[in-house]
C-alpha positions in Angstrom: 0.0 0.0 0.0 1.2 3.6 -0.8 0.2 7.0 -0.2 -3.2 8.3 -1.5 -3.0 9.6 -5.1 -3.6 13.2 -4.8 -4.2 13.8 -8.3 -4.3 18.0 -10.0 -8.4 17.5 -10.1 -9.8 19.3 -7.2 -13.0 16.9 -6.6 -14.0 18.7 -4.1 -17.8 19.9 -4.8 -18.6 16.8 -6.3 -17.1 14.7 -3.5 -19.5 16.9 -0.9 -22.3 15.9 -3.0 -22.1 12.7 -3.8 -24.5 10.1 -2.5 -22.3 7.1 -1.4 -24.4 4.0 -1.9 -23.0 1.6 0.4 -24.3 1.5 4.3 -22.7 -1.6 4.7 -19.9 -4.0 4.1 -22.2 -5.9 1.5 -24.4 -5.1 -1.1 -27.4 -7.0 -2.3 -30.7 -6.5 -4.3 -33.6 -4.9 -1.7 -36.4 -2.0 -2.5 -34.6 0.0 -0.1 -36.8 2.9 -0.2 -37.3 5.9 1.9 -38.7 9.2 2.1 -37.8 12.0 -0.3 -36.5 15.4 0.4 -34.7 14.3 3.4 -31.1 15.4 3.7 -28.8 12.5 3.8 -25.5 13.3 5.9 -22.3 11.6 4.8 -18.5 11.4 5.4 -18.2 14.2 3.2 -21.4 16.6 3.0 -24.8 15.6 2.4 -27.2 14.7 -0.3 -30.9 14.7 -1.3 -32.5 17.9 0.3 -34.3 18.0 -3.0 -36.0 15.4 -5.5 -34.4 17.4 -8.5 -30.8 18.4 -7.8 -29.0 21.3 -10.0 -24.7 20.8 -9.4 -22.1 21.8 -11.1 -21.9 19.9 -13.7 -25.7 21.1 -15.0 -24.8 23.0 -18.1 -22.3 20.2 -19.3 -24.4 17.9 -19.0 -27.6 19.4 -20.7 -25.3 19.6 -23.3 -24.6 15.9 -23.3 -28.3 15.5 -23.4 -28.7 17.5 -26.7 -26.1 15.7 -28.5 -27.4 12.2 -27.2 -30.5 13.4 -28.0 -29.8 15.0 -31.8 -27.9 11.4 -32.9 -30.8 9.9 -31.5 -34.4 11.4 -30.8 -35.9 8.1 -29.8 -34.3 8.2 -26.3 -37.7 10.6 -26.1 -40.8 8.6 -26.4 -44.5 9.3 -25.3 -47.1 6.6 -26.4 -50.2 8.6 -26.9 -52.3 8.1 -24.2 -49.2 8.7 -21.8 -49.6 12.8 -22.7 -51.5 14.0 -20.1 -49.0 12.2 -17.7 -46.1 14.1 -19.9 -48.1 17.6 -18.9 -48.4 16.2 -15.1 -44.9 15.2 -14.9 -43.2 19.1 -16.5 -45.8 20.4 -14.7 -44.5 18.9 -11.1 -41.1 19.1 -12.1 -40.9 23.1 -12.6 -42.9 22.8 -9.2 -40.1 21.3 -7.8 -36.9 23.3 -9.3 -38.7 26.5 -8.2 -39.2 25.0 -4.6 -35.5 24.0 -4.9 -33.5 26.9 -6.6 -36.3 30.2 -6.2 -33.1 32.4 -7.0 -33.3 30.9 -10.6 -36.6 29.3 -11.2 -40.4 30.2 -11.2 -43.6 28.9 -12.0 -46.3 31.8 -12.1 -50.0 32.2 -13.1 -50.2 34.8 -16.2 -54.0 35.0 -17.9 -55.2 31.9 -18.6 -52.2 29.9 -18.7 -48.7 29.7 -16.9 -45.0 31.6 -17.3 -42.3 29.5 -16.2 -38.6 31.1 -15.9 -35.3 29.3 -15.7 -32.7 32.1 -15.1 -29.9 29.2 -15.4 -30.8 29.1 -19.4 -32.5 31.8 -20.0 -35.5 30.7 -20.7 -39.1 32.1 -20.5 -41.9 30.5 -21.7 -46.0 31.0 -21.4 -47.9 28.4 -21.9 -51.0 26.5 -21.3 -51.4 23.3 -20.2 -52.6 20.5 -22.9 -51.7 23.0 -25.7 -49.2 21.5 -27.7 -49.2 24.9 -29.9 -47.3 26.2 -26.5 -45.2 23.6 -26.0 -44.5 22.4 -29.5 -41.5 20.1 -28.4 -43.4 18.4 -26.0 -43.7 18.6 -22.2 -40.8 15.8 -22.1 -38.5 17.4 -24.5 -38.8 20.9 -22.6 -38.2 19.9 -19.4 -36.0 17.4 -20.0 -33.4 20.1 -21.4 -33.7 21.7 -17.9 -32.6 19.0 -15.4 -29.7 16.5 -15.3 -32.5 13.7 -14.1 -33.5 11.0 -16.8 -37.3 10.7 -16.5 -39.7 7.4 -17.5 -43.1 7.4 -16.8 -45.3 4.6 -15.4 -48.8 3.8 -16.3 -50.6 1.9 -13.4 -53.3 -1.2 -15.4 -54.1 -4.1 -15.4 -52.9 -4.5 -11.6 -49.6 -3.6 -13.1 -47.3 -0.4 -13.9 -46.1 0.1 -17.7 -42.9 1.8 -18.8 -45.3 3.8 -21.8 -43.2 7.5 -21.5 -39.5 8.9 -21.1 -36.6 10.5 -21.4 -33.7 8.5 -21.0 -30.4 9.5 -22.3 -28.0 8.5 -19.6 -28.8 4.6 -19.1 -26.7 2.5 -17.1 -26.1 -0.5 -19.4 -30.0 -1.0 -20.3 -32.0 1.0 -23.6 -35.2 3.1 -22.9 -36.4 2.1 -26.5 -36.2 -1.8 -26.1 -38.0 -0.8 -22.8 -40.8 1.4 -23.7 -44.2 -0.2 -23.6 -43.3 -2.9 -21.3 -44.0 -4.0 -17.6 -42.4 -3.3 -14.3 -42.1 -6.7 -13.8 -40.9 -7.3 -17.5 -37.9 -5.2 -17.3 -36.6 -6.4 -14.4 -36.6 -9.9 -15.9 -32.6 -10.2 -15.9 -32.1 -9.0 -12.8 -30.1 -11.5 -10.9 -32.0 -13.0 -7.6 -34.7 -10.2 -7.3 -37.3 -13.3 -8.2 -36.6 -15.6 -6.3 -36.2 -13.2 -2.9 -39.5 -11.2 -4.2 -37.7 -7.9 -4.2 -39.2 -7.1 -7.5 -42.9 -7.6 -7.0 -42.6 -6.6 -3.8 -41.0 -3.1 -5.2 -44.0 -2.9 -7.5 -46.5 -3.9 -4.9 -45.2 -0.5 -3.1 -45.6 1.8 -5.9 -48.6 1.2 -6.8 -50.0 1.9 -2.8 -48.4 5.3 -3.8 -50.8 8.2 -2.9 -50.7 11.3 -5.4 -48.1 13.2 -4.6 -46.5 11.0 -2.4 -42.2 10.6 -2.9 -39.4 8.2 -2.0 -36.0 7.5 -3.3 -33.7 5.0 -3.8 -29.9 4.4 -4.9 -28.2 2.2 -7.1 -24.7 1.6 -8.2 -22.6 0.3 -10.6 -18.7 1.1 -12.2 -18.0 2.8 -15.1 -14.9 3.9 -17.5 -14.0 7.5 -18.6 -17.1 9.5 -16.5 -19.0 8.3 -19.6 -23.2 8.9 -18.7 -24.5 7.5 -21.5 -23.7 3.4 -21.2 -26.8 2.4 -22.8 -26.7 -0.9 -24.9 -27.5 1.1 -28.2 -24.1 3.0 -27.7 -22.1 -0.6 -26.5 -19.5 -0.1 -28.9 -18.5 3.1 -27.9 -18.2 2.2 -24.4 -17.9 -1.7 -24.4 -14.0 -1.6 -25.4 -13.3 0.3 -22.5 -13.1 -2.0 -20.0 -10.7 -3.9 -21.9 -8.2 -0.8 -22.3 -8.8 -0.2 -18.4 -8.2 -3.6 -17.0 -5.0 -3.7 -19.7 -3.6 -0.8 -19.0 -1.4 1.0 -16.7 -3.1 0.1 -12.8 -1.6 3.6 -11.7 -4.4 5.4 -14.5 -7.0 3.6 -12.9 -7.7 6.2 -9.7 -8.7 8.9 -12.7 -10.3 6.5 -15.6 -12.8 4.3 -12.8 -15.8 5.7 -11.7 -18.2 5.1 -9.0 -21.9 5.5 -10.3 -24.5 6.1 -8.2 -28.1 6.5 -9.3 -30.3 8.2 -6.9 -34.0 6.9 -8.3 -36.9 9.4 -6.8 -40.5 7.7 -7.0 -43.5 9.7 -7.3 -47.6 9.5 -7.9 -48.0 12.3 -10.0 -51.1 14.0 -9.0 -53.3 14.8 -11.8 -52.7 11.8 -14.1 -51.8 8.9 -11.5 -49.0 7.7 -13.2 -46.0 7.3 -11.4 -42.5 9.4 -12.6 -39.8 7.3 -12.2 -36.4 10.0 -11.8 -33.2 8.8 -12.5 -30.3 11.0 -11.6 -26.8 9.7 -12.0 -23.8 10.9 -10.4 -20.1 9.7 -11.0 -17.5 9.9 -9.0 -13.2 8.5 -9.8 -11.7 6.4 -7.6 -9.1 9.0 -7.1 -12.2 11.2 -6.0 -13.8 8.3 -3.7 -9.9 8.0 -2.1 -10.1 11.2 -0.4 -12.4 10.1 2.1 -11.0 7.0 3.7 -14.1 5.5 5.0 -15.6 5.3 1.5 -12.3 3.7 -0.4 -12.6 1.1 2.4 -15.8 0.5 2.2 -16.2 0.2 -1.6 -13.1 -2.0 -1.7 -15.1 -4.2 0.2 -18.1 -4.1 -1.2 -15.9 -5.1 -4.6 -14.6 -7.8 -3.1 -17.9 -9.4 -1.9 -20.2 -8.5 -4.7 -21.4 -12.5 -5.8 -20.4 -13.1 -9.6 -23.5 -13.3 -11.0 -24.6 -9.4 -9.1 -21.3 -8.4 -10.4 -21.7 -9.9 -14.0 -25.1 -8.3 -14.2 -24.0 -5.2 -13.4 -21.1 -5.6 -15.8 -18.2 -5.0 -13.3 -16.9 -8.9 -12.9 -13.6 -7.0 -15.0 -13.5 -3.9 -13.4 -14.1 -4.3 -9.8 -10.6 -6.3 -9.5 -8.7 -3.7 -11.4 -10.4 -0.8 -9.0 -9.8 -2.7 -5.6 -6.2 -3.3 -6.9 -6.1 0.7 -7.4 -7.5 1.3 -4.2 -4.9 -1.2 -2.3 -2.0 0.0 -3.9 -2.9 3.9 -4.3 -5.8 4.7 -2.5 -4.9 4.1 1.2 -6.9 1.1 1.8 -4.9 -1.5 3.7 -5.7 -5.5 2.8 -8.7 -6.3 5.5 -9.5 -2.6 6.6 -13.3 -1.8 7.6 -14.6 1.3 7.9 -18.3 3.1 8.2 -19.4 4.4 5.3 -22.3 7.2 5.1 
């Protein structure tokens, strides 16, 4: 074990922001959902005092988001009787980014309709609700330029929810448009051990008790080369090669080229249409970033070494993890059998 890489990057914002996923040691599959709009204290700052979350990294990656979205418009897809939930959800969102950042944002009546105002971007637009003459790139499309979240929208029949609406440009290894149109339950179909332990209808089970306007949240994880967002299958061989050229290459470039990804996934009934908006933020963090707080480099280390093969072939990191916990044992300060806390 050596020192801790120090590295030029000051990480320093995003490593106060950053919601660490691991509570403990181990890491399995579980709803593990709680309320929204709780602040979440960590090692390093705190996280989540808000369901939509503006950093610093907001206009870069907006800008990722139009590109993604000009090579590719079907990352944006609303079947047609998913609309009115597309109005509900922009609707609740600028609710929620004017609660959150009032300095910037604001949602006001003005005649018949509404003026919303994003001083970030410099936008201001009237419109009324349902008129698509106001609002000619769709609810979806306008919002969905004004937050880093990825959105998808759930239709609640047939005792069931239905993936029938989105915006999805930074997926984590999966693709919106194989997606769209099918179940909850359908999606999740790959997921390693979920059926068999009843995490996954359980985890539908508790979204559809979900009272309009009700919120929760929950976190993910996975690893990912090069602070890349979009690692959906449709973009595979951009990313795919990658891990090859990490695991290969020089161990000491690992600390800068690894990322921890956490999604933060917020959960609400929206209240006018009854669907249920699904919010994906993700937020990436290198291993040389993660190594400036002790207690996290142990604990992911850990959590790396533990992860069951088929969890960590799922989540595509059966390659990576050994290269990052051999990064974090030989440059990050973790010492072979350390434990630490982790929030």
């Amino acid at each position: 074990m050596t020192a801790p890489a120090t590295g030029k990057a000051d990480h320093s914002v995003a490593v106060a922001g950053f919601p660490f996923p691991f509570p403990k040691e181990t890491y399995r599959y579980s709803t593990n959902v709680e309320p929204a709009s709780v602040p979440r204290p960590t090692a390093a700052g705190s996280w989540g005092e808000h369901p939509v979350d503006i950093d610093h990294a907001y206009r870069d990656e907006l800008a990722e988001r139009a590109r993604i979205l000009s090579a590719d418009p079907s990352r944006l897809q609303c079947l047609p009787h998913m609309v009115p939930a597309a109005w509900d959800a922009m609707f609740v969102l600028m609710e929620q980014l004017a609660d959150a950042y009032p300095q910037h944002m604001s949602l006001t009546r003005e005649g018949g309709g509404w003026h919303w105002h994003n001083g970030l971007l410099g936008i201001d637009r009237c419109f009324a609700v349902g008129e698509t003459s106001s609002m000619p790139e769709g609810p979806l499309g306008f919002i969905g330029q004004q937050l880093q979240e990825d959105i998808v929208l759930l239709e609640q029949r047939d005792g069931e929810l239905w993936a029938d609406a989105g915006l999805v440009t930074f997926a984590a290894d999966w693709s919106f448009g194989f997606d769209v149109g099918m179940s909850f339950l359908e999606i999740h179909g790959p997921v390693p051990r979920v059926h068999d332990e009843g995490v996954i209808p359980r985890a539908q089970a508790f979204l559809m008790r979900l009272e309009p306007g009700q919120s929760y949240r929950r976190t993910n994880w996975t690893l990912t080369v090069d602070g890349k967002l979009d690692t959906s299958t449709e973009t595979y061989p951009e990313w795919g090669p990658d891990r090859t050229t990490l695991v290969d290459g020089p161990l000491a470039a690992v600390g800068d080229r690894l990322h921890l990804r956490t999604e933060v996934q917020h959960l609400i009934r929206l209240p006018e249409s009854n669907a249920i908006m699904f919010l994906i933020r993700s937020y990436l963090l290198p291993f040389a970033a993660l190594a400036t707080v002790p207690e996290w480099a142990a604990r992911t280390a850990e959590v790396l070494e533990e992860l069951p093969a088929d969890m960590a072939e799922y989540k595509g990191v059966t390659r990576t993890r050994e290269a990052g916990i051999r990064w974090l044992r030989e440059y990050g300060g973790v010492c072979e059998g350390s434990a630490a806390g982790a929030a």
